[in-house]
OpenMM code with the backbone's topology and positions (N, CA, C; nanometers):
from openmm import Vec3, app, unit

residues = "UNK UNK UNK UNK UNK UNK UNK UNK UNK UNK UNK UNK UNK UNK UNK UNK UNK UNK UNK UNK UNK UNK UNK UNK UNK UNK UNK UNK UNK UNK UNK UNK UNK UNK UNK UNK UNK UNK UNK UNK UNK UNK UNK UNK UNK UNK UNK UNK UNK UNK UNK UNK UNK UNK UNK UNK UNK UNK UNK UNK UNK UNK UNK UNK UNK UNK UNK UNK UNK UNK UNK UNK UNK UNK UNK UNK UNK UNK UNK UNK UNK UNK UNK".split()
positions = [
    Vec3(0.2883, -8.5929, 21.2672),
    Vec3(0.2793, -8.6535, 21.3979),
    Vec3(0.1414, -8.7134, 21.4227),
    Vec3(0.0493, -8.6307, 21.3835),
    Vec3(-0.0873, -8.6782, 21.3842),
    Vec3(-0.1484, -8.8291, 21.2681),
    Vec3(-0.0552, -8.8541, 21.2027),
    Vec3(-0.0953, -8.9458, 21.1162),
    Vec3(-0.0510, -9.0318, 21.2000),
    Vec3(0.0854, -9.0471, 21.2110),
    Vec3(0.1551, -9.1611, 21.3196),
    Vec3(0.1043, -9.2301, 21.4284),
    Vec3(0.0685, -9.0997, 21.4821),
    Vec3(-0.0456, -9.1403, 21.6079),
    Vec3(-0.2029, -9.1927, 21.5628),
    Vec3(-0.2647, -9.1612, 21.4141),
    Vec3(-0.3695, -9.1943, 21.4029),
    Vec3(-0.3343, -9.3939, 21.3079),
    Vec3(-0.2524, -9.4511, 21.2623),
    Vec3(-0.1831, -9.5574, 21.2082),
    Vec3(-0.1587, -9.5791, 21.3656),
    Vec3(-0.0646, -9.5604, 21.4344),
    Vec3(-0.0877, -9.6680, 21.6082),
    Vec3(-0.2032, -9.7479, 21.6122),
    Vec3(-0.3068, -9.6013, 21.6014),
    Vec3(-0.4067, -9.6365, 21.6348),
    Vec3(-0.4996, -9.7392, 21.6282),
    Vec3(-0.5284, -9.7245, 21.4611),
    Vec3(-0.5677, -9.8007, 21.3816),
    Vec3(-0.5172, -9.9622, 21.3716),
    Vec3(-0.3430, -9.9384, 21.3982),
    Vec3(-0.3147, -10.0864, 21.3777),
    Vec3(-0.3420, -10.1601, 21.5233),
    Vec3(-0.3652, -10.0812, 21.6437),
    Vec3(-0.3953, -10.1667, 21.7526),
    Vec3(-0.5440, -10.2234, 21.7117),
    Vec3(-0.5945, -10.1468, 21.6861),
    Vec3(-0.7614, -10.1938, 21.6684),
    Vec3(-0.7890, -10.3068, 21.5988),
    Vec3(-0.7230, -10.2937, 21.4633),
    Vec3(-0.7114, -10.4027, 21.3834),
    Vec3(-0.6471, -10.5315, 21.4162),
    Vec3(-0.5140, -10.5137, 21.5255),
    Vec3(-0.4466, -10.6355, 21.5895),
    Vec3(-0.5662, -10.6892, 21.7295),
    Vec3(-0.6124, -10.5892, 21.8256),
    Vec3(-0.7199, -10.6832, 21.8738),
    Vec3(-0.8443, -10.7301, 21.8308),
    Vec3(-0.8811, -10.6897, 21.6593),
    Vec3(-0.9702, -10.7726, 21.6290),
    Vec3(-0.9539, -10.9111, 21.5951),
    Vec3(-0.7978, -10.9013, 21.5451),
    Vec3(-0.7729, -11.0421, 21.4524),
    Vec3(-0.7188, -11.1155, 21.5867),
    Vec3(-0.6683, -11.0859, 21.7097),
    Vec3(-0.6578, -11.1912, 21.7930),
    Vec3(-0.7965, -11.1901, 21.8768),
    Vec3(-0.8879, -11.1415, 21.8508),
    Vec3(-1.0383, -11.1953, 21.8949),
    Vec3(-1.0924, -11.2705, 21.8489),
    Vec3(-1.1121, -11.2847, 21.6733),
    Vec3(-1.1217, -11.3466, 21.5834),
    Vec3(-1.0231, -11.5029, 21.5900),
    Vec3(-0.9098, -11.5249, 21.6028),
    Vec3(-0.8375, -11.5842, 21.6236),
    Vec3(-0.9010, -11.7092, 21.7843),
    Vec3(-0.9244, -11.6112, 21.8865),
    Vec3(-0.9732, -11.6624, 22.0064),
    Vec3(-1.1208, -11.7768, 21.9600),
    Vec3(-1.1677, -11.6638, 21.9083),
    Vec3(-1.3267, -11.6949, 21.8864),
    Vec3(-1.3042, -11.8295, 21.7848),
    Vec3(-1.2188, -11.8369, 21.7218),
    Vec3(-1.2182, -11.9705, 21.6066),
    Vec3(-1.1578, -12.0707, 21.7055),
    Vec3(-1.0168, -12.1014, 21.7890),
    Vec3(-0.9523, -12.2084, 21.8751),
    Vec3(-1.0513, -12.2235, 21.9690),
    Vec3(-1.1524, -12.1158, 22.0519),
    Vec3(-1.2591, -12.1842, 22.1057),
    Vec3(-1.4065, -12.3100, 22.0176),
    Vec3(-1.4074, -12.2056, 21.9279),
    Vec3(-1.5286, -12.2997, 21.8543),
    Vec3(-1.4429, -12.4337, 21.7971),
    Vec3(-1.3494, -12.4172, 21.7509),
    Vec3(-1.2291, -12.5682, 21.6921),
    Vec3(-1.2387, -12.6556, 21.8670),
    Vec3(-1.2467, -12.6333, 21.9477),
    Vec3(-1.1930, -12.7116, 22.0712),
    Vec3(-1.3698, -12.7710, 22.1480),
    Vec3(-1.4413, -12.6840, 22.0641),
    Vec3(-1.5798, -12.7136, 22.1042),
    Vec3(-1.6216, -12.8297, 22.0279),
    Vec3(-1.6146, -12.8091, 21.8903),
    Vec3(-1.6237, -12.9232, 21.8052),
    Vec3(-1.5458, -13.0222, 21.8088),
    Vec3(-1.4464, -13.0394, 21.8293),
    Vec3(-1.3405, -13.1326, 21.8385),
    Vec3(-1.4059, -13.2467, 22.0162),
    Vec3(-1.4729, -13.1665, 22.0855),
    Vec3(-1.5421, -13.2286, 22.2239),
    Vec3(-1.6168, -13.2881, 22.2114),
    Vec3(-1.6979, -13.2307, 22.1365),
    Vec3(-1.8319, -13.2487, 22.0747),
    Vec3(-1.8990, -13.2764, 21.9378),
    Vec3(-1.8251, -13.3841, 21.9029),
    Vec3(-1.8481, -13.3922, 21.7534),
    Vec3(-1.9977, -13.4203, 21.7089),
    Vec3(-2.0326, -13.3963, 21.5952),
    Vec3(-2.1716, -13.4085, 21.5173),
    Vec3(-2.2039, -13.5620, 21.5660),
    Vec3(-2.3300, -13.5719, 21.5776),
    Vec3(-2.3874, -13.7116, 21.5919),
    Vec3(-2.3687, -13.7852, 21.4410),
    Vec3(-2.3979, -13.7589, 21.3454),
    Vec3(-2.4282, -13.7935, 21.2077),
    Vec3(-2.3776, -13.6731, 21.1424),
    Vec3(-2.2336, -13.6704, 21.1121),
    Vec3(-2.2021, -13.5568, 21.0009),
    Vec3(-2.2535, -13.6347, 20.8677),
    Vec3(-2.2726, -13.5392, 20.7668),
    Vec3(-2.3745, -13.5935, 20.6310),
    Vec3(-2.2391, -13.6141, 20.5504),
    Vec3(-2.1976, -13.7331, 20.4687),
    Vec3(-2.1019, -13.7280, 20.4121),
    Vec3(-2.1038, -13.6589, 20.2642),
    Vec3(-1.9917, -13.5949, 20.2218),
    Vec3(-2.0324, -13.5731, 20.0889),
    Vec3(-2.0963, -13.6513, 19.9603),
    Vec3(-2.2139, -13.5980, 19.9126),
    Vec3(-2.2397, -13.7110, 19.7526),
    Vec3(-2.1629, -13.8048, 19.6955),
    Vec3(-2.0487, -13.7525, 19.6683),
    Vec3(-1.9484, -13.8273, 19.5952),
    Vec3(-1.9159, -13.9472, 19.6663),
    Vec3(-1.9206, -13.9484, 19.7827),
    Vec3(-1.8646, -14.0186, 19.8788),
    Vec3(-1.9696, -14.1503, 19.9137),
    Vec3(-2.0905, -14.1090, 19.8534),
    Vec3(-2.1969, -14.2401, 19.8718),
    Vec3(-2.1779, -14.3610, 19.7081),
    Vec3(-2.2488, -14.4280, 19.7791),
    Vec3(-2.3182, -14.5193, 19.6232),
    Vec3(-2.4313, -14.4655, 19.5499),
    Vec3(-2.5070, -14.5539, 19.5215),
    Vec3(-2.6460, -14.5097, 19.4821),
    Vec3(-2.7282, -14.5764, 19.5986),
    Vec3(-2.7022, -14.6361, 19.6837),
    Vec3(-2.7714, -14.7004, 19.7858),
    Vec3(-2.7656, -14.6185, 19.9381),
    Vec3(-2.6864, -14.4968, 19.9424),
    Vec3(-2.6439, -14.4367, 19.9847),
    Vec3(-2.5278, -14.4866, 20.0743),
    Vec3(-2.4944, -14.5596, 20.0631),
    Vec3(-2.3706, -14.6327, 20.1776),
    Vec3(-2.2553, -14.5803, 20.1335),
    Vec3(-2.1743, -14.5757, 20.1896),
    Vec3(-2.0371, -14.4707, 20.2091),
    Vec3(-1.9545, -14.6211, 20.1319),
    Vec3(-1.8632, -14.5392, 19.9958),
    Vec3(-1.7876, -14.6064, 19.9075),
    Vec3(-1.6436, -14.5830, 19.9323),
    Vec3(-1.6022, -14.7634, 19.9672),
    Vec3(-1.4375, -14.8007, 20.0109),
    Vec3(-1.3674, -14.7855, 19.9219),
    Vec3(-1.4081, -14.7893, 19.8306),
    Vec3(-1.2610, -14.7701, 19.7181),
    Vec3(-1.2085, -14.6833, 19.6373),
    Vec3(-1.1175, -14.6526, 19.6343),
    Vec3(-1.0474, -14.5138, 19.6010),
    Vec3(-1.1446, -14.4515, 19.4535),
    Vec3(-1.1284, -14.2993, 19.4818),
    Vec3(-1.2231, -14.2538, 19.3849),
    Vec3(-1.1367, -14.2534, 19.2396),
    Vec3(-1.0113, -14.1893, 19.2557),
    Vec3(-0.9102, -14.1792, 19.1779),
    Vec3(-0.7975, -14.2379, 19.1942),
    Vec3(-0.6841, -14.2958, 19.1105),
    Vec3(-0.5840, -14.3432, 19.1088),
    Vec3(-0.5504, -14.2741, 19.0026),
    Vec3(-0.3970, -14.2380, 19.0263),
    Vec3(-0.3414, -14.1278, 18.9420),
    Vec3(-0.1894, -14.2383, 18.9198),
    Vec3(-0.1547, -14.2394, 18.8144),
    Vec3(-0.0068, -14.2648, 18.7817),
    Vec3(0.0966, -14.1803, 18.7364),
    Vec3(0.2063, -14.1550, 18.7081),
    Vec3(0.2528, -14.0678, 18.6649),
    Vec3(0.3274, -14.1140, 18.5202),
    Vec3(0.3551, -14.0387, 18.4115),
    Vec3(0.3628, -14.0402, 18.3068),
    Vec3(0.4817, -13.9526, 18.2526),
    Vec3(0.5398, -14.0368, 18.1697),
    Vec3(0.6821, -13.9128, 18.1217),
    Vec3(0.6416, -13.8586, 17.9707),
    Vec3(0.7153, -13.7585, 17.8904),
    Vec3(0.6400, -13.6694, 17.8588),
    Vec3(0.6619, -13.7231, 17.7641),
    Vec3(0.7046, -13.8330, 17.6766),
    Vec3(0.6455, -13.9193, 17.5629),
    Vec3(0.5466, -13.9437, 17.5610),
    Vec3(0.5063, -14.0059, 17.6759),
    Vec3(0.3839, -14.1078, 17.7034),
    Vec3(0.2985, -14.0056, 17.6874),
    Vec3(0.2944, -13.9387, 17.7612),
    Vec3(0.1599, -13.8015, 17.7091),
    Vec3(0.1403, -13.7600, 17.6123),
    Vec3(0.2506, -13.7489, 17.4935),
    Vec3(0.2423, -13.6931, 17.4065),
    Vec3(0.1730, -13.7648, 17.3167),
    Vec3(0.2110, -13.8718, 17.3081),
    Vec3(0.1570, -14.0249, 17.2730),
    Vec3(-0.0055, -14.0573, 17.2930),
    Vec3(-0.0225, -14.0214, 17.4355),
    Vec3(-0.1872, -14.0301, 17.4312),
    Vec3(-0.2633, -13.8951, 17.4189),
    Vec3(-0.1988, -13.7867, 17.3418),
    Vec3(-0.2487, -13.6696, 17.3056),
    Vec3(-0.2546, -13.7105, 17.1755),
    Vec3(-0.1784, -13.7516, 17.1231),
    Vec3(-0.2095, -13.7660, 16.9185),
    Vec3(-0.2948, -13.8630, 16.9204),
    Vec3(-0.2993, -14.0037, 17.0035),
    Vec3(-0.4112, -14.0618, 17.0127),
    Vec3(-0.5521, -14.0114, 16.9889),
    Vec3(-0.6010, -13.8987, 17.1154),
    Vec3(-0.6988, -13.8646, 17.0901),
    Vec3(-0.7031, -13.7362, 17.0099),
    Vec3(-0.6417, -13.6559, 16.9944),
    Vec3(-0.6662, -13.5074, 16.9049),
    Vec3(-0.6368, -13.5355, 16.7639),
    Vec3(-0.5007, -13.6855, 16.7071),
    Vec3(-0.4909, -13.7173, 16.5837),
    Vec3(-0.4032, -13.5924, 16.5632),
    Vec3(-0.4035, -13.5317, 16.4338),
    Vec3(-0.2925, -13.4030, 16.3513),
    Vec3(-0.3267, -13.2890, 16.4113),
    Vec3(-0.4338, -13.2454, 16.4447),
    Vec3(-0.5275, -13.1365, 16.5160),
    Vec3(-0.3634, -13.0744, 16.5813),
    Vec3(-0.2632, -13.1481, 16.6461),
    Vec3(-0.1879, -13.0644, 16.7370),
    Vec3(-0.0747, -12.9950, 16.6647),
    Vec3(-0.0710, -13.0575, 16.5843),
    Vec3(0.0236, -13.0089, 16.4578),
    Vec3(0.0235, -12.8487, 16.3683),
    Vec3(-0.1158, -12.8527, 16.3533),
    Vec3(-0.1514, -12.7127, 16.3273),
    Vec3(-0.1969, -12.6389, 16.3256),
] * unit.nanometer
topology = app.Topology()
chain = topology.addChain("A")
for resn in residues:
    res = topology.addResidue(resn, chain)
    for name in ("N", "CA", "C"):
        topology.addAtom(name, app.Element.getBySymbol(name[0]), res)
């Protein structure tokens, strides 16, 4: 009986931390969202070398069927996959 009652316990404590926690984050999200950064710093990747923020896609991805891969795997590895 005493465990039962000491697990209540415990799980209330733990449920009003995580909806405090919870509070404390939708306030700071609704603060920032008001109040956005004057100059957020963009990531590195995201500059040139001149530092100016770069328009064109970093990656372009196509998709490939599993010939074609296999195909540009012997390309570069040669027999290596063989054995």
């Amino acid at each position: 009986m005493i465990l039962h009652l000491l697990y209540v316990v415990l799980f209330t404590v733990l449920a009003v931390l995580a909806l405090g926690n919870l509070l404390r984050s939708l306030m700071r999200l609704s603060l920032e969202s008001q109040y956005p950064r004057h100059r957020a710093v963009p990531h590195p990747e995201l500059l040139d070398e001149a530092g100016n923020p770069v328009n064109e896609p970093l990656m372009v991805m196509r998709s490939v069927n599993l010939e074609e891969a296999r195909q540009q795997l012997d390309k570069l590895y040669g027999d290596d996959l063989e054995s």
